[in-house]
MMTF fields as JSON, N, C-alpha, C and O atoms, coordinates in Angstrom:
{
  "mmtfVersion": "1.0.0",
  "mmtfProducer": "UNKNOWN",
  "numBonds": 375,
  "numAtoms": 376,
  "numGroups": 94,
  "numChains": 1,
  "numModels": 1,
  "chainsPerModel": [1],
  "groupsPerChain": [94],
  "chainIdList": ["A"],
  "bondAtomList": [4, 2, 8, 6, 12, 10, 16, 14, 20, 18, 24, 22, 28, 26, 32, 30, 36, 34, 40, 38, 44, 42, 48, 46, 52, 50, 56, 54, 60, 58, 64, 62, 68, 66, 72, 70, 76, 74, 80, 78, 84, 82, 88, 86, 92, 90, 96, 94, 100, 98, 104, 102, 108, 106, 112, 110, 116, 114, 120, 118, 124, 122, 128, 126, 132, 130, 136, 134, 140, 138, 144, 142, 148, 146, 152, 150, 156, 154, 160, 158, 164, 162, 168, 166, 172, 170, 176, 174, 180, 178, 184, 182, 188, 186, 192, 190, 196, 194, 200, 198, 204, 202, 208, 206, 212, 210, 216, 214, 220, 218, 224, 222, 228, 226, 232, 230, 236, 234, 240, 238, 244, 242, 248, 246, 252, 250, 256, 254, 260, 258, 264, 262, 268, 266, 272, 270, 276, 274, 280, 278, 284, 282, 288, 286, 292, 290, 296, 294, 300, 298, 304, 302, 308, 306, 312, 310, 316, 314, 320, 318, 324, 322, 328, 326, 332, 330, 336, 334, 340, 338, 344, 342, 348, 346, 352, 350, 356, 354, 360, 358, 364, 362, 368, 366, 372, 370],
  "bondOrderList": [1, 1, 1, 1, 1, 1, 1, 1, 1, 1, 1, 1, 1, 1, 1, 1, 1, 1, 1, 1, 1, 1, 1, 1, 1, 1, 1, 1, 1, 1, 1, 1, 1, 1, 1, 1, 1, 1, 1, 1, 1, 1, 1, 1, 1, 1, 1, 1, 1, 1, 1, 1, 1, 1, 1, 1, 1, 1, 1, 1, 1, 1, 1, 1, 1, 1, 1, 1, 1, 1, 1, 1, 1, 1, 1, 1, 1, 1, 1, 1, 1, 1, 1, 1, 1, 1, 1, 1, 1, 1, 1, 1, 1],
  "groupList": [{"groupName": "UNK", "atomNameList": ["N", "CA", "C", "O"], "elementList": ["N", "C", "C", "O"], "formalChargeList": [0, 0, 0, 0], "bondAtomList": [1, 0, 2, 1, 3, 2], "bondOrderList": [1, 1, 2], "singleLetterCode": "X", "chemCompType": "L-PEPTIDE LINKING"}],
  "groupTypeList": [0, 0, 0, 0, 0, 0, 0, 0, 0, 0, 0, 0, 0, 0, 0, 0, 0, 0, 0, 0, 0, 0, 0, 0, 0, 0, 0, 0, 0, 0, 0, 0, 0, 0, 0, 0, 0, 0, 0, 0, 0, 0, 0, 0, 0, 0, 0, 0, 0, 0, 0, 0, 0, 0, 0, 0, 0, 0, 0, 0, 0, 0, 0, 0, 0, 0, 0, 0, 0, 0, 0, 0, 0, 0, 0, 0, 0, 0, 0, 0, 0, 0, 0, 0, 0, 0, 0, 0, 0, 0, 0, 0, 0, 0],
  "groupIdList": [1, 2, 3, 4, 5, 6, 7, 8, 9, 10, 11, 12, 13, 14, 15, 16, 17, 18, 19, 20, 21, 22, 23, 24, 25, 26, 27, 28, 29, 30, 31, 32, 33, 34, 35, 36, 37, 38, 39, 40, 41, 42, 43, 44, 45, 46, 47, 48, 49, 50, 51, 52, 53, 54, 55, 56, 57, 58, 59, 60, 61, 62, 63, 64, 65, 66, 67, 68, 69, 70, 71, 72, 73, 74, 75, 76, 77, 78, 79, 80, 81, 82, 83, 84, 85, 86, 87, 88, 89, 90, 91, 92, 93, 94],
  "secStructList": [7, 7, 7, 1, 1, 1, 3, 3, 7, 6, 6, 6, 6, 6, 6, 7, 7, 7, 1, 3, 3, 3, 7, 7, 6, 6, 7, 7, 3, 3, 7, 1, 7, 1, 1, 6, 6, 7, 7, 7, 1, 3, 3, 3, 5, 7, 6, 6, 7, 7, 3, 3, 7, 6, 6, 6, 6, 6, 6, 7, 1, 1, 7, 7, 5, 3, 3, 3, 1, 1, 7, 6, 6, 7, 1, 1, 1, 6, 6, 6, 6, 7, 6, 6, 7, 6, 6, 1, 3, 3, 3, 7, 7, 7],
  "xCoordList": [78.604, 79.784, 79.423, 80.458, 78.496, 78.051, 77.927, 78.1, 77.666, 77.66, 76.129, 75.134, 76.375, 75.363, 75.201, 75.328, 74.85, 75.41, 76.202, 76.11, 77.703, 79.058, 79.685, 80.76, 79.166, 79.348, 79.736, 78.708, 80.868, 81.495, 80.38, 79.94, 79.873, 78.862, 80.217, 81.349, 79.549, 80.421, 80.399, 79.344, 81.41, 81.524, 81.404, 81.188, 81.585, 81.276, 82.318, 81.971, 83.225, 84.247, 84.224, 85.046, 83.447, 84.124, 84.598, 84.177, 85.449, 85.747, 86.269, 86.186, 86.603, 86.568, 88.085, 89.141, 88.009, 89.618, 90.256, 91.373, 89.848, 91.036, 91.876, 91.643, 93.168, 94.313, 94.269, 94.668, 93.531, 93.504, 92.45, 92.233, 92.039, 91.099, 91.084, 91.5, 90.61, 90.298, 88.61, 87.694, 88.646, 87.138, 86.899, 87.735, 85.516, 85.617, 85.41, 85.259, 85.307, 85.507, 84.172, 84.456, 83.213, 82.092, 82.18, 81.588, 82.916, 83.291, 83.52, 84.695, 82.837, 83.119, 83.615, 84.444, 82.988, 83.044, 83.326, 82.535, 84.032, 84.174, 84.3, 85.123, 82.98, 82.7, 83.276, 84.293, 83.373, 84.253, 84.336, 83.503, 85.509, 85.767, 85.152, 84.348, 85.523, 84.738, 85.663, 85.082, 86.845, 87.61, 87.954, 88.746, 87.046, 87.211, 87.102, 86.201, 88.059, 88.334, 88.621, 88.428, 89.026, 89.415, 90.883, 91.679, 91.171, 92.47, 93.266, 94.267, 92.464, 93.043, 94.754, 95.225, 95.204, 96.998, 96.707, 96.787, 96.458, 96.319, 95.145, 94.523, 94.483, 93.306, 93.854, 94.804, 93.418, 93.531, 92.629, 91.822, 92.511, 91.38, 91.581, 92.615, 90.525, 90.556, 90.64, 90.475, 90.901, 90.804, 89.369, 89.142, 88.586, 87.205, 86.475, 85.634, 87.491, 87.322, 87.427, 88.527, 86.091, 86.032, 86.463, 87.216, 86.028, 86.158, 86.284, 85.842, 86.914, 87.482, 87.318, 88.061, 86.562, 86.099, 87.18, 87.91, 87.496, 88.831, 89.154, 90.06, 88.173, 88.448, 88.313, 88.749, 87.98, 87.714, 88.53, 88.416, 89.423, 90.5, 90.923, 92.083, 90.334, 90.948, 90.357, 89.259, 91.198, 90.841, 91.043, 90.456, 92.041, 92.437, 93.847, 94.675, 94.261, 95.702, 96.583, 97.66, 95.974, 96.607, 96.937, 98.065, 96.033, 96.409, 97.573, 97.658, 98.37, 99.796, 100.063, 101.202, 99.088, 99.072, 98.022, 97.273, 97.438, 96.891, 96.801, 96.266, 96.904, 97.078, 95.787, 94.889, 95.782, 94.894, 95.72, 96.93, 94.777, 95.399, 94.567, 93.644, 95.543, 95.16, 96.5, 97.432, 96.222, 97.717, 97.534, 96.494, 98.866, 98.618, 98.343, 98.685, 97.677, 96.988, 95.451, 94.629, 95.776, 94.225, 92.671, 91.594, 93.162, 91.642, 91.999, 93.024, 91.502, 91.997, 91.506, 90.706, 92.426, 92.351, 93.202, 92.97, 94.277, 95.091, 96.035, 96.799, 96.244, 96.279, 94.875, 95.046, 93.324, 92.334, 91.973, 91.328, 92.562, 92.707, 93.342, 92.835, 94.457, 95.273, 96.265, 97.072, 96.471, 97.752, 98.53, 99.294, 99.15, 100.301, 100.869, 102.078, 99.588, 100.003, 99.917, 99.381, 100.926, 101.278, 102.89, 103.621, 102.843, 104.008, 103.356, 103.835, 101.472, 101.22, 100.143, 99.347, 100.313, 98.941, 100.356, 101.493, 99.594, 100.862, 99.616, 98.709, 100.377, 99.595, 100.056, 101.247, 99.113, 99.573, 98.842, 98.025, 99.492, 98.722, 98.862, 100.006, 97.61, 97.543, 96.723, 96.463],
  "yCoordList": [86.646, 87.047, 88.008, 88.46, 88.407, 89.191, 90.56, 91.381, 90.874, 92.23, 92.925, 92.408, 94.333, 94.884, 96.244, 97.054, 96.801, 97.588, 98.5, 99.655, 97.165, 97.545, 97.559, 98.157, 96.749, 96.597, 95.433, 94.757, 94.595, 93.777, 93.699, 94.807, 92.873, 93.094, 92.416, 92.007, 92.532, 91.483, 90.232, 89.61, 89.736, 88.29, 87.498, 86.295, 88.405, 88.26, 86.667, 85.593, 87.028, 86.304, 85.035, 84.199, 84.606, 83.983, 82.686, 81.989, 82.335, 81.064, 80.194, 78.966, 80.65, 80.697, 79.861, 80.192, 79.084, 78.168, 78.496, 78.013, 79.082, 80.157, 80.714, 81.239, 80.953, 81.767, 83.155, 84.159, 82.837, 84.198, 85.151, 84.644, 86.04, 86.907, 88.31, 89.362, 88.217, 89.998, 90.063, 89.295, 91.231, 91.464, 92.295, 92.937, 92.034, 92.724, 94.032, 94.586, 95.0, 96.135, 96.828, 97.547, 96.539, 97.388, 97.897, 98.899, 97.095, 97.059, 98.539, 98.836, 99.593, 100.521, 100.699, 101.465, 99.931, 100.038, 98.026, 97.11, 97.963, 96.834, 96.911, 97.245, 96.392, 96.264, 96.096, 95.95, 95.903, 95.421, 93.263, 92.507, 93.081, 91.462, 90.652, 89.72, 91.036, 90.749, 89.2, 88.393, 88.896, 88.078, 86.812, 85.882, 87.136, 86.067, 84.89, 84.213, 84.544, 83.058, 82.262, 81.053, 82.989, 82.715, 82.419, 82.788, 81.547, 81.148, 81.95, 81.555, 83.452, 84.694, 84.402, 83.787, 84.759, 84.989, 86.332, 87.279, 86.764, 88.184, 88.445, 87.521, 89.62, 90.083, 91.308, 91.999, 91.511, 92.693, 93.474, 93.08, 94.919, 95.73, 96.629, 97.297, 96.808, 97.674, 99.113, 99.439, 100.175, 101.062, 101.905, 103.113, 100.869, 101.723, 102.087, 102.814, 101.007, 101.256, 102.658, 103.199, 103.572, 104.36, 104.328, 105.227, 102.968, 102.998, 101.759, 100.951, 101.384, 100.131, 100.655, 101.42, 100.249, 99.554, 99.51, 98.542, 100.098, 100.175, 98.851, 98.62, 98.056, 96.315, 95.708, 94.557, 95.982, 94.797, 93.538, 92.835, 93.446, 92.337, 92.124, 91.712, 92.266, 91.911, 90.971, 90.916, 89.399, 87.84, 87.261, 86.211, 87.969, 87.331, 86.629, 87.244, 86.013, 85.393, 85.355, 85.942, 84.574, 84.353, 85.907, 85.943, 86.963, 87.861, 88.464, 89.421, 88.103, 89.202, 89.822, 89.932, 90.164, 90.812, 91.205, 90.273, 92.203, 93.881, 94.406, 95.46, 94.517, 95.382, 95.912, 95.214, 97.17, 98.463, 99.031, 99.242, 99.226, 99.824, 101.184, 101.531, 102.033, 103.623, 104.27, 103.703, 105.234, 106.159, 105.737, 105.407, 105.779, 105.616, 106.076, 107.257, 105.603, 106.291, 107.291, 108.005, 106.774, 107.662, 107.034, 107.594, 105.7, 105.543, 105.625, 105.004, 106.095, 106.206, 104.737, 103.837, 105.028, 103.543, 102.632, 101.825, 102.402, 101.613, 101.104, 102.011, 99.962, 98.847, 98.004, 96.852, 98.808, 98.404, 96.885, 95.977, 96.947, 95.869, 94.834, 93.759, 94.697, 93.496, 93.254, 94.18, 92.303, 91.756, 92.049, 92.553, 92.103, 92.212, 93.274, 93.436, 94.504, 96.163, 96.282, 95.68, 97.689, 98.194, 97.684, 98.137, 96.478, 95.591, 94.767, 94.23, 94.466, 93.881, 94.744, 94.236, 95.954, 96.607, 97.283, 97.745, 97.031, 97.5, 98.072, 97.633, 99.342, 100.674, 100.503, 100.684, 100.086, 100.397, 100.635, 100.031, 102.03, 103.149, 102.789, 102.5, 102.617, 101.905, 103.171, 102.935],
  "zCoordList": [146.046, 146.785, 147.914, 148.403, 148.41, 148.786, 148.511, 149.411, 147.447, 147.312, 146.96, 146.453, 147.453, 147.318, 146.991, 147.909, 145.431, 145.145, 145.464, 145.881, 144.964, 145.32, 146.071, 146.025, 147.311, 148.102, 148.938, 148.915, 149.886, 150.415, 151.278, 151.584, 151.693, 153.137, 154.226, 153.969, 155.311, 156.255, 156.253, 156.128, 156.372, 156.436, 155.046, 154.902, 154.13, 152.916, 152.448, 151.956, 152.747, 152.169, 153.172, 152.798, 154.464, 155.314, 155.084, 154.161, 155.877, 155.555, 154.09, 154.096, 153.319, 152.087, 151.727, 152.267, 151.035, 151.52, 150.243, 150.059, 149.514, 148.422, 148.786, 149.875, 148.265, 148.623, 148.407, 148.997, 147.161, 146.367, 145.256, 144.156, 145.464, 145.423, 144.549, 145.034, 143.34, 142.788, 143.142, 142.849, 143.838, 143.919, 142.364, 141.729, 142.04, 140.784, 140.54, 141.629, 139.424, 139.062, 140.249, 141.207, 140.001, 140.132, 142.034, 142.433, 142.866, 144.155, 144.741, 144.524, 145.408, 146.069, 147.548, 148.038, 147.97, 149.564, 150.223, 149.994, 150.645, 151.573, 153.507, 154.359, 153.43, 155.382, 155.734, 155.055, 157.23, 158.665, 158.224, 157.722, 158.656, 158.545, 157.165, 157.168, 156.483, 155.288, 154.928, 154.202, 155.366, 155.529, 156.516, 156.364, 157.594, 158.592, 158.604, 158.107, 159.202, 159.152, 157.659, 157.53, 156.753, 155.421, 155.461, 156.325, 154.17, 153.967, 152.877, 152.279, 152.705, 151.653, 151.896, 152.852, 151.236, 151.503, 150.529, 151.311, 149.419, 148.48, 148.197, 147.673, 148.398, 148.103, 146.913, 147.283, 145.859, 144.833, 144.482, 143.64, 145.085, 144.979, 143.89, 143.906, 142.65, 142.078, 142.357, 143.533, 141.357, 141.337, 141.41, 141.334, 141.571, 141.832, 143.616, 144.144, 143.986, 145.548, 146.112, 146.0, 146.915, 147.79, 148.829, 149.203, 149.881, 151.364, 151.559, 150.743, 152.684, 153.481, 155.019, 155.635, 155.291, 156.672, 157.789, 157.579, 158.733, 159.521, 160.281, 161.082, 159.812, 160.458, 159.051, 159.067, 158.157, 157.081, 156.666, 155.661, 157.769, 157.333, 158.67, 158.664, 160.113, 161.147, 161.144, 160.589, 162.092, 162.111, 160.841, 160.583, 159.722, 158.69, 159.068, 158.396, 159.537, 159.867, 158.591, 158.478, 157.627, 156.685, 155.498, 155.005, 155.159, 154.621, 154.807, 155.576, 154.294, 153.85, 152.432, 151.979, 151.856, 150.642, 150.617, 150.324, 150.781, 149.958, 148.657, 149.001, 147.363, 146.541, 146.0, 145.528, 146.111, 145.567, 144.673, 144.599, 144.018, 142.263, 142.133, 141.396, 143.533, 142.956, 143.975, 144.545, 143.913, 144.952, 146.19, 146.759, 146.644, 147.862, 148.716, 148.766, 149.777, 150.843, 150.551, 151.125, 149.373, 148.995, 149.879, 150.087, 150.224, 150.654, 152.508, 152.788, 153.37, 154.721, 155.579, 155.325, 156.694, 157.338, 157.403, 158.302, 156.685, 156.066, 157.177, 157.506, 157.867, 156.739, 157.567, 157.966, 157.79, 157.93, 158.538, 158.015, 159.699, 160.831, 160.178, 160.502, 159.206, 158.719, 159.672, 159.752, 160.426, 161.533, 161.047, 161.87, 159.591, 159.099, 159.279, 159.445, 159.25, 158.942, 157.599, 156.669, 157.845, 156.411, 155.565, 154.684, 156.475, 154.828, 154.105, 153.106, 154.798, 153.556, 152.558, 151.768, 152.776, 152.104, 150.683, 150.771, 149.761, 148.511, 147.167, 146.461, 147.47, 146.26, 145.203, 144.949, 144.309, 142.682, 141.662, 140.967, 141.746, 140.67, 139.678, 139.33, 138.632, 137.46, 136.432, 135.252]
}
């Protein structure tokens, strides 16, 4: 999947004709466009996520769902180059 301890590299996800996506637990940090040109519609980030990349989702067209499972606004950047903004990035503290 591209990862590298814990890590999203870029372009990780590209192209990828899935709708839908949990990255798994061990995930800290996700790069710039890690989504491009993918057919994501929901990505679900654990609660172990540190940092997101202030592009990691720009050139995603299709992303309109976000969910991070910690407080909100805790990780900065948000809604980290998603077209949608912040109606599709959705906090839930677990």
């Amino acid at each position: 999947m591209g990862t590298d301890l814990g890590k999203i590299k870029c372009y990780a996800l590209q192209s990828l004709k899935t709708t839908y996506i949990k990255l798994p637990e061990n995930v800290t940090e996700i790069e710039y466009n890690v989504t491009y040109l993918s057919n994501i519609q929901k990505i679900e980030i654990s609660s172990n996520i540190e940092k997101i990349n202030s592009k990691a989702f720009v050139n995603s067209q299709e992303l309109t769902e976000v969910i991070i499972h910690k407080e909100k606004n805790s990780i900065s950047g948000s809604p980290w180059g998603n077209p949608y903004g912040e109606r599709a990035i959705f906090w839930d503290e677990i």
